[in-house]
N, C-alpha and C positions, 0 to 999 in steps of 0.2 A: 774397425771391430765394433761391432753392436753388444747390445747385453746380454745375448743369448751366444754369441761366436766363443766359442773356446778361445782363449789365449794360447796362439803359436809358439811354444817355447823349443829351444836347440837347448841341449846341456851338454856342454866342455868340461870335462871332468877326466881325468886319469884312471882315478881309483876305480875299475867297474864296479865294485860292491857297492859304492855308497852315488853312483850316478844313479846304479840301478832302482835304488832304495827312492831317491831325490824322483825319477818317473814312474815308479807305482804311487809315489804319493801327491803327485799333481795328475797324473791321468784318474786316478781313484779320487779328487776331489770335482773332477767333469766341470769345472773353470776352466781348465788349462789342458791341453793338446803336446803333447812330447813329439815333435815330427821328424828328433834327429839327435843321437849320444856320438860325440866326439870325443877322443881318447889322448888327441895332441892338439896345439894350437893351429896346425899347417891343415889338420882334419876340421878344424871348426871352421875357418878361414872359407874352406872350398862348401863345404856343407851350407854355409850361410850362403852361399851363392845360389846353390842348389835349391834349397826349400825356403828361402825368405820369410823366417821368424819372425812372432811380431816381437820377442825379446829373447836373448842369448845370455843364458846364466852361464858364467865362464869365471872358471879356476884361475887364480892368479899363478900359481904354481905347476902350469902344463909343460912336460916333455917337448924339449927342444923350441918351437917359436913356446914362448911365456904369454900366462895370459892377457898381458901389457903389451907386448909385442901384437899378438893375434887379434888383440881389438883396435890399434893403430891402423893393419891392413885391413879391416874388416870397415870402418867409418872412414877410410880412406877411399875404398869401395863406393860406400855408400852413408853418407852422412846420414840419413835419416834411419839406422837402426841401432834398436834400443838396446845395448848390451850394460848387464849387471854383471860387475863382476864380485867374484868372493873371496875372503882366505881365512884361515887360520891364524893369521898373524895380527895381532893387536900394534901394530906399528904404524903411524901417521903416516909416516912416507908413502906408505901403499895406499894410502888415500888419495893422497896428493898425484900419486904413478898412475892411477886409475882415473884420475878426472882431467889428466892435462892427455890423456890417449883415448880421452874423449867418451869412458862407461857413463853412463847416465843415473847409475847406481850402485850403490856399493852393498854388499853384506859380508858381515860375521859368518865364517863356515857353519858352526855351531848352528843357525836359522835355518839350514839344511835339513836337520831334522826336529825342527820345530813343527807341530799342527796349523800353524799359522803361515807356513810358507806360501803356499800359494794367495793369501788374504798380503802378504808383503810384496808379491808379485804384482797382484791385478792393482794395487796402491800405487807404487814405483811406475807402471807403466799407467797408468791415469795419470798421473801426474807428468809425467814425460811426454805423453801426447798434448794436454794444457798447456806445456812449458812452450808451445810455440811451432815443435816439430811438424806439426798437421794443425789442419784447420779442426776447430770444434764440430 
């Protein structure tokens, strides 16, 4: 990705209303490209296959596969993608559930609709491409 490439992002999110909300406000920030809204985990799963993100914000709390589930088979797939995942839940555990199925980032749901999310996005994956996954 260069400085001018939009950021390929997939969102796995249940709720339509607040996915929706989450891709007008990184398409309307023109860093970031929305090339694909998932509804379940088994939907993101296949989608990521499909359209190869450069990062996959995913719900920890998705319908049927969960989003700890559906990012295990997704970097099982394919180690080198970037998936963040998010929730509601102020619970360490879900930190620790997120990082041993191998998300590369974690957020606060709340950051969702924060003006800032997209500036958290292109951060978290700069930082994940340095961390070793690609050459500089």
């Amino acid at each position: 990705m260069t400085d001018d490439t939009p950021l390929r992002v997939l969102i796995a999110e249940d709720d339509d209303r607040l996915a929706a909300g989450v891709e007008e406000a990184l398409q309307s920030d023109g860093r970031c490209l929305v090339v694909g809204r998932a509804a379940t985990g088994a939907e993101a799963v296949r989608l990521v296959e499909q359209q190869h993100p450069d990062l996959v914000l995913m719900d920890i709390g998705m319908p049927g596969l969960d989003g700890i589930a559906a990012t295990r088979l997704i970097r099982a797939h394919d180690a080198a993608q970037h998936v963040v995942i998010y929730t509601g839940s102020d619970e360490y555990e879900d930190v620790t559930r997120a990082d041993e199925a191998g998300a590369a980032g974690y957020l606060h749901k709340s950051a969702l609709t924060s003006p800032e999310l997209a500036d958290a996005l292109l951060v978290l994956h700069a930082n994940y491409v340095r961390g070793g996954e690609e050459p500089d």
